[in-house]
N, C-alpha and C positions, 0 to 999 in steps of 0.2 A: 586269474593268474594263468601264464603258460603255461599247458602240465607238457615235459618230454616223456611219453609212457610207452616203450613198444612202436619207437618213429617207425615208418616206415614211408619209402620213395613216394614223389607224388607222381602223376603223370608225366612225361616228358613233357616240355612247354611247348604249345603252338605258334605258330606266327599267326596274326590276324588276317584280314586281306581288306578290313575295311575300318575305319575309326569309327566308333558311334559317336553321333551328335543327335541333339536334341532341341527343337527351338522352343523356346521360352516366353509363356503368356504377356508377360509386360516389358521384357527388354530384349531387343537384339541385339543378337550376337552372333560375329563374322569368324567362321572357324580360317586361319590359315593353317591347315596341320602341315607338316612335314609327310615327303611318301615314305611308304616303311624301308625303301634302298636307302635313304640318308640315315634315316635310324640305324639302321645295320649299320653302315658306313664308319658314321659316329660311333656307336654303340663298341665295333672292333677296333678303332683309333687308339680310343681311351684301353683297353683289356692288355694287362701285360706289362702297362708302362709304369714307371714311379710315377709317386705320386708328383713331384716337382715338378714335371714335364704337361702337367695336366692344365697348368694356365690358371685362371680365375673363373671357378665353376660359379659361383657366387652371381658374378655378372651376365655369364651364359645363360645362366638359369632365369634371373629376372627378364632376360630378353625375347629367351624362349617363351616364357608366358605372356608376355608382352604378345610377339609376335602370333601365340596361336590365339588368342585372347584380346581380338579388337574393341575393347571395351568401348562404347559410346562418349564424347564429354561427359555427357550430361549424368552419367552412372559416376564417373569418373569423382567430380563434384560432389555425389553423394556421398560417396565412401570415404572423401577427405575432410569434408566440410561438416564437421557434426552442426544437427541442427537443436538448435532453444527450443528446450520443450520444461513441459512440468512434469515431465516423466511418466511411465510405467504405471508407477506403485509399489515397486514390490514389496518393500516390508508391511506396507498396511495391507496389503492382499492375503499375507501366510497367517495376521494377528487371529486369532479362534479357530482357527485350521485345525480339521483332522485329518491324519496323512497314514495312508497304511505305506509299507515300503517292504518293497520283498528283496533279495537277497543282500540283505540288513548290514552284513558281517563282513560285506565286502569290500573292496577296496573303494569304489566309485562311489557304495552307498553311503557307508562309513561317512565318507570324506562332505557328503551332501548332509546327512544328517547334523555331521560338526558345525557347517554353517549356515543349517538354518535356527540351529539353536546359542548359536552366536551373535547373529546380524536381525532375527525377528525370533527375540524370547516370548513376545506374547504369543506364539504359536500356541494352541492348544495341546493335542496330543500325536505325537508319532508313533506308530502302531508297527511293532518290526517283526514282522514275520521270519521265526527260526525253524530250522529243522532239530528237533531235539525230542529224546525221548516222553519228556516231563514239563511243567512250570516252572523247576525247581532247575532242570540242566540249562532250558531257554534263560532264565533269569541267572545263571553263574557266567552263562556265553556272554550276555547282553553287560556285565557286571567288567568279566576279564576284558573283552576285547573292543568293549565302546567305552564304558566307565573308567576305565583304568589305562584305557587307548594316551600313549604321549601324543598322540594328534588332539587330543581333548585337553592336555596341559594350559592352552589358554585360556578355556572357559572354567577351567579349575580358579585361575589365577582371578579369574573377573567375579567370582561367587564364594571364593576363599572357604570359610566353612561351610557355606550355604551350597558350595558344589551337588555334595552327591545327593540331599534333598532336593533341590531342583532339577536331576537327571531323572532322579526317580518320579518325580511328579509331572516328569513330559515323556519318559520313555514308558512303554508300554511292549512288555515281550510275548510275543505270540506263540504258540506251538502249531508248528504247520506245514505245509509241505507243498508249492504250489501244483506239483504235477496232476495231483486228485483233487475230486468235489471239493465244491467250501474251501480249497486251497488247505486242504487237509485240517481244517480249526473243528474244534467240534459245536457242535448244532448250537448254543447259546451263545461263544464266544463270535461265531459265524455272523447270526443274528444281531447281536447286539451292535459289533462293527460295521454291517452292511447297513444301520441306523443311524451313524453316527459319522460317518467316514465324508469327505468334501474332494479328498483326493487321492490319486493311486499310484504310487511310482514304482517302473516296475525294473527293478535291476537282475533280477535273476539270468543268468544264462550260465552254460556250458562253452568253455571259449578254447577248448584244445583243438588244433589247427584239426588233428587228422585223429577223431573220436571217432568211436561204434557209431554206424548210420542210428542203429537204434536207439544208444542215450543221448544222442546230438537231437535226435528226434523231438523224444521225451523231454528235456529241456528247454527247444529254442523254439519247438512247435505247439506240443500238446500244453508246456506249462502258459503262455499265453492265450491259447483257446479255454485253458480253465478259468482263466483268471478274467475273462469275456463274459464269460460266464455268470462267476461273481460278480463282475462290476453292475450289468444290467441287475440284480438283485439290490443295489447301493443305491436308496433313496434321493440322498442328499450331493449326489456326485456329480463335481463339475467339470473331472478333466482326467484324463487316464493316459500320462508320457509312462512311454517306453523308449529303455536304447537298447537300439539298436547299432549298428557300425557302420560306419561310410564304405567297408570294402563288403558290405550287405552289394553293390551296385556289380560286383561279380567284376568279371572282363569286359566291361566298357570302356572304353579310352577317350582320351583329349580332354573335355574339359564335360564336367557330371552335373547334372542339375540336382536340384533339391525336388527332386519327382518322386511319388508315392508308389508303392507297388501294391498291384491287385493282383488277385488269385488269376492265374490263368498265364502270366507271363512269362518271360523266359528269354535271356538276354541271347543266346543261342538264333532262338528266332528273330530277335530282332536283326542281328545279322544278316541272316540268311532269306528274308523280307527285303531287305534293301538291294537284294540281287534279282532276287527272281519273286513277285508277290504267289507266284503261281506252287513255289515251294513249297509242300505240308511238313510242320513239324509238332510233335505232338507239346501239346500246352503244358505247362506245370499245376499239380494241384495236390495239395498237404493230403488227403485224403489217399488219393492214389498211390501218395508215397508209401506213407503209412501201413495201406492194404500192402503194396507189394513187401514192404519190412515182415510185418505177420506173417506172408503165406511161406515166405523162405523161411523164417525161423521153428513154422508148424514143417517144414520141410524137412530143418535137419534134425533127425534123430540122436545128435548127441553132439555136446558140447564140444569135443576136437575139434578146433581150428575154428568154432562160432566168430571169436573175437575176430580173430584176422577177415573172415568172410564177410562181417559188418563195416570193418573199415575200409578196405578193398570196396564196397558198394557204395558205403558214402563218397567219394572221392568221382567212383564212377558217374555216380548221379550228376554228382556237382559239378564234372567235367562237360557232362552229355547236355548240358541245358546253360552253360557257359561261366560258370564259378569256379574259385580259385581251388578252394576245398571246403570239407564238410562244416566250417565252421561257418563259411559268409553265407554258404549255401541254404541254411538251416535257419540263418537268422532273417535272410530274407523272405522264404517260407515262413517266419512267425510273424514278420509285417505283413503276410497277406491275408495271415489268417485274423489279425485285427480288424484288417480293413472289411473281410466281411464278413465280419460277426456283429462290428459296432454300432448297424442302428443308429438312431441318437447322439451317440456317447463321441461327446469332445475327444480327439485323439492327437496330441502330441507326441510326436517319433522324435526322440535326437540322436546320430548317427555319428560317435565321436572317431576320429580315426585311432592313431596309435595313443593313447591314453599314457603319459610318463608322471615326474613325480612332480610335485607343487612348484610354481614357480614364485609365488608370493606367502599365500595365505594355508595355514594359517601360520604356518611356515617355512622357508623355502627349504626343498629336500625332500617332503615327508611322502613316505610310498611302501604300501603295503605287497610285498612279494616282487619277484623278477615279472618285468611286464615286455611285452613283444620286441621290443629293444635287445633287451638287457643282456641276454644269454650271449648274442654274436658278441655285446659289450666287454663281456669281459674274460669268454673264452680268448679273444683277443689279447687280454688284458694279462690273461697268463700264460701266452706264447701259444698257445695251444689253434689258435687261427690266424695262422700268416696271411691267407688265400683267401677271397670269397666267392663263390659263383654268384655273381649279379653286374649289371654294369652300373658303374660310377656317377654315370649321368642320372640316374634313376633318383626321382624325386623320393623321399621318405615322409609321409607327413606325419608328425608329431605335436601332439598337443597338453599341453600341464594337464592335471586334474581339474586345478581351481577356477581354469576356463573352463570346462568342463561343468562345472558345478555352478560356476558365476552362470555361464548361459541356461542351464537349468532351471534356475530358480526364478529368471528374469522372463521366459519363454513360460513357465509356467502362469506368473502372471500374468502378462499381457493377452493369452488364451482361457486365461481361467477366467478373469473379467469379462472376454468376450461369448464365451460359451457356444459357438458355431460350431455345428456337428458334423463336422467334417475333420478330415486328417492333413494336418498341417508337418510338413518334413524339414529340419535343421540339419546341416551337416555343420557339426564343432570340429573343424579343420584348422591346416593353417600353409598349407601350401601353397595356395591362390595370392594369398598376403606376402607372404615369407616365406621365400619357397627354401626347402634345405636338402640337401643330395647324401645320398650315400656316399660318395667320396669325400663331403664336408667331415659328415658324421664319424669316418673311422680316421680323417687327418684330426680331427680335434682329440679323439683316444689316443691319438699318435704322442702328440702334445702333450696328454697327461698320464699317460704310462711311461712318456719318458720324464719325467720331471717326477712322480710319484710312482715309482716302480712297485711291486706285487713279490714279496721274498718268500722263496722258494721253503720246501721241506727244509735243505740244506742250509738254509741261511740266505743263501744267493739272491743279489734280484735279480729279478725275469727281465730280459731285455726284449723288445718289441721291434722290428723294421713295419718300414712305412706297408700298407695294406695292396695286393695284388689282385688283380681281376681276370674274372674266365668268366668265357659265357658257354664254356663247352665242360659238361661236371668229367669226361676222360680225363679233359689237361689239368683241371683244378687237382683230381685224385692223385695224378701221376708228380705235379707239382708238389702236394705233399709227401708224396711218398717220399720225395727225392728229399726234400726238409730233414723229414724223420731221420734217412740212411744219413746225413750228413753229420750228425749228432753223433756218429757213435765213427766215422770215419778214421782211419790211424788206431782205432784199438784193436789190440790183438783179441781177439774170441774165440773160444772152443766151437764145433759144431752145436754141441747141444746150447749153449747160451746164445750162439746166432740164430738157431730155429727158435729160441725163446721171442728174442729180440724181435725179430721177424713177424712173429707171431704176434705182438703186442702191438707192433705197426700195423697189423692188418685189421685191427677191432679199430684201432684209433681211425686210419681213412676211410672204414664202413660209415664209421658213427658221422665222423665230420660230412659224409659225402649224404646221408642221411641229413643230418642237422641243414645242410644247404637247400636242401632238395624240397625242404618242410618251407624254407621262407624262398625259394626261389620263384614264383607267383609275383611276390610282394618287391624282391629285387629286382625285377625286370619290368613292374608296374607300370604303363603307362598311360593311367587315369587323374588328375587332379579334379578337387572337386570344388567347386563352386558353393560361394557363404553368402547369397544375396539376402535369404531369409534371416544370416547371423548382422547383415549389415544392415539391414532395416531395423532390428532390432537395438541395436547399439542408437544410431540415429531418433530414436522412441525414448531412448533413456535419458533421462536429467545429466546432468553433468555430475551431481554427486553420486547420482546411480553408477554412471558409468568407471567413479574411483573407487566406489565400494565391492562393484560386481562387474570386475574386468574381464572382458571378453575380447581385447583387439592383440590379436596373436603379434598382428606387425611389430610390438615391441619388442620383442624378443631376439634378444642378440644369442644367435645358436651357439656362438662358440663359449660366452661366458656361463649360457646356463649347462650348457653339458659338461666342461670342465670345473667349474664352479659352486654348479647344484646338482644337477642330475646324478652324476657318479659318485661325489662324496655322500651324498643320502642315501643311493642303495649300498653304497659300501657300510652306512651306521645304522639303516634300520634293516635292512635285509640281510648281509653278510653277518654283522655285530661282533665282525673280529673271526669268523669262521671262517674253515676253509672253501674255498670257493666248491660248486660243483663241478663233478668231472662230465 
């Protein structure tokens, strides 16, 4: 989940000076990009105007990827044409399976664990790694928030009384910690699992945008170098996926491959290579981070201002080497440190973009916590974001969970069977297929905050205008400011209740111009990412694989599922009738 703790501004945004591309072992591909003066161009057309006046983004956008994205026929053909196969396997691949699974409790894993013990009950045991004091606290967490989970509601209904014997006789709760040895288990339970185990899923991470360099570290670095660690100790292990995040790919633009990352890269440089090869720029390496995190912290003699100096450097790192912020940064630093630690060890990466709530299974809505959406979702929602610093044209990719999970479970089979020790990269996207815009996304809120308004303290409903764009955070601030004074315009006020007033407007444009500042990166994005490895994969699958464990984003009609599923599920499992956050 997004945590908001202490935002604070990101860097001011760069302009690029060159698109990265990349060509690709089996298929080419003809970049048409656009130069970055038509992007401006466009970019301030759109900023400012209603939305009415904006045309048919919808069509623009299919065009646009058309255009920069000369796909081949003969790829063309693929991706439409599913082909007769006898499938995968996947449910015979998971039957006698042992699955360890680290951050168990989570939204993504949670939602994995429900279907794989829905769709291959013969699974043997899932082995879920908590962080808990005890056996006794792991087994009450494992009990409230997976057991008693209404995401589990249907496998209740399929085993009636026989439910929570059979949960208990596949779930298995660990006490542990992945950041330290053995993944914090202790020496018997360590041993016995690294005996018994066939597979590793690792969901763990730290995903606040703008975290301490050093627990973003600790999380998205060291806890996969431990977890390397253990695996090479796992006798019987045939595949070790990790997600990681499609905007892992940093500031790269135009169209992203499904390419691995090894220790030593650094998208910065690739830049800066394609201009001059004679350029030196220093390489990226988890250790160096690392060391230089330690020797500043043995530096400062006292905790005053520690936190902010950690986050301040994560950001810097992440900027100096070409990432958005300490999140993508960190994560892609733990895909390097996989790649060379693995040896032998089968490595499956999947890199899902914006992660939202179920669009099917197990049923449509279900979503655990406010996910990278949601916050501008419904700060909007309660009038409180008229404005947003990003432009309109700006593709947004979004994808269910249960794509998420359907490709998982499918990728892990067809790798697990293979067993080649090498690192194989999925991006579970859906912008390349379906592509959908920022200004799609806040005209369909438009739509359903007017039709289903948000009543106020007073009783009132919140009314909503259509969504306004800045690409400059001055005019976005000064635009609100001017929002807020209008609100109170024609009232008589004392001094002292106007410097209140005042006063109260001036936390509220810090915070929003903060709140911007955190996703402005991601509003102004101009990377999509390429699914060839998700479209082979689809292609591999049986026809009833592919209805059981749906993966083809292209279905998705954005307007109905955001109006229709998306919001009414975070408004019943996340809200639950509470007040919104401020």
């Amino acid at each position: 989940m997004l945590l908001f703790k202490n935002i604070s501004p990101l860097h001011t945004r760069e302009l690029p000076t060159k698109l990265f591309s990349e060509n690709h072992d089996s298929t080419v591909f003809r970049y048409n990009i656009s130069s970055l003066e038509n992007h401006k161009k466009a970019r301030k057309r759109f900023c400012c105007m209603k939305s009415e006046n904006l045309g048919n983004p919808q069509k623009s956008l299919l065009k646009a990827v058309t255009d920069v994205a000369a796909i081949t026929m003969e790829e063309n053909e693929v991706l439409n044409t599913p082909k007769v196969s006898n499938g995968i396997g996947i449910v015979d691949f998971f039957e006698g399976k042992n699955v360890l699974v680290t951050g168990a409790t989570g939204f993504l894993a949670k939602a994995l664990v429900e279907k794989m013990l829905r769709t291959t009950p013969k699974i043997n045991k899932i082995y879920l790694l908590i962080r808990a004091k005890d056996k006794g606290v792991a087994f009450d967490r494992v009990t409230s928030e997976i057991i008693e989970s209404k995401l589990f509601k249907g496998l209740e209904e399929i085993h009636g009384e026989y439910y929570k014997p059979f949960m208990l006789s596949k779930l298995v709760p660990v006490v542990g910690n992945i950041h330290e040895p053995n993944l914090g288990m202790d020496i018997i339970t360590a041993h016995t699992i690294s005996e018994e185990i066939d597979l590793i899923v690792d969901s763990a991470a730290n995903t606040t945008f703008d975290e301490r360099y050093d627990i973003a570290l600790e999380a998205n670095v060291t806890g996969p170098c431990q977890l390397m660690m253990f695996a090479k100790k796992c006798k019987k292990l045939k595949l070790l996926m990790h997600y990681s995040t499609a905007y892992a790919n940093g500031e790269r633009e135009g169209l992203i491959l499904e390419k691995p990352f090894t220790m030593g890269e650094s998208i910065t440089k690739e830049k800066i290579t394609s201009f001059s090869p004679f350029t030196k720029f220093p390489s990226l390496h988890a250790m160096s981070e690392m060391d230089l995190v330690s020797k500043l912290k043995n530096a400062i003699t006292t905790n005053n201002g520690l936190e902010q100096i950690m986050k301040d450097l994560g950001i810097e790192r992440a900027k100096l080497y070409g990432w958005q912020d300490t999140y993508s940064f960190t994560k892609a630093i733990g895909e390097m440190m996989i790649d060379s630690m693995r040896e032998e060890i089968p490595i499956l990466i999947l890199r899902p973009s914006m992660i939202a709530s179920s669009f099917r299974e197990p049923f449509p809505g279900w979503i655990q916590g406010f996910r990278v959406i949601d916050p501008s979702v419904f700060l909007y929602g309660k009038g409180d974001l008229p404005a947003f610093l990003g432009d309109p044209d700006c593709l947004v990719d979004v994808v269910p969970v249960d794509l998420v999970v359907n490709a998982t479970m499918a990728a892990i089979a067809k790798h697990g069977y293979l067993q080649n020790p090498q690192v194989n990269v999925y991006h579970v996207a859906s912008t390349f297929v379906n592509p959908f815009s920022l200004y799609q996304l806040f005209n369909y809120c438009y739509e359903y905050f007017t039709s289903f308004p948000f009543v106020n303290s007073k009783g009132d409903k919140v009314e909503v205008k259509e969504m306004k764009y800045f690409d400059k955070i001055s005019d976005f601030s000064n635009y609100i400011w001017e929002e807020l004074s209008s609100q109170h315009s024609g009232q008589d006020l004392n001094e002292k209740e106007l410097l209140k007033i005042q006063m109260r407007f001036k936390r509220k444009v810090e915070y929003l111009k903060h709140f911007c500042k955190l996703y402005e990166p991601y509003a102004f994005y101009r990377g999509w990412f390429h699914i060839g490895n998700m479209r082979n994969l689809m292609e591999e699958m049986s026809e009833e694989e592919r209805t059981s464990f749906e993966i083809d984003a292209s279905k998705i009609n954005w307007r109905d599922y955001l109006t229709g599923i998306h919001i009414p599920g975070v408004k019943e499992h996340v809200l639950k009738g509470r007040r919104l956050p401020s």
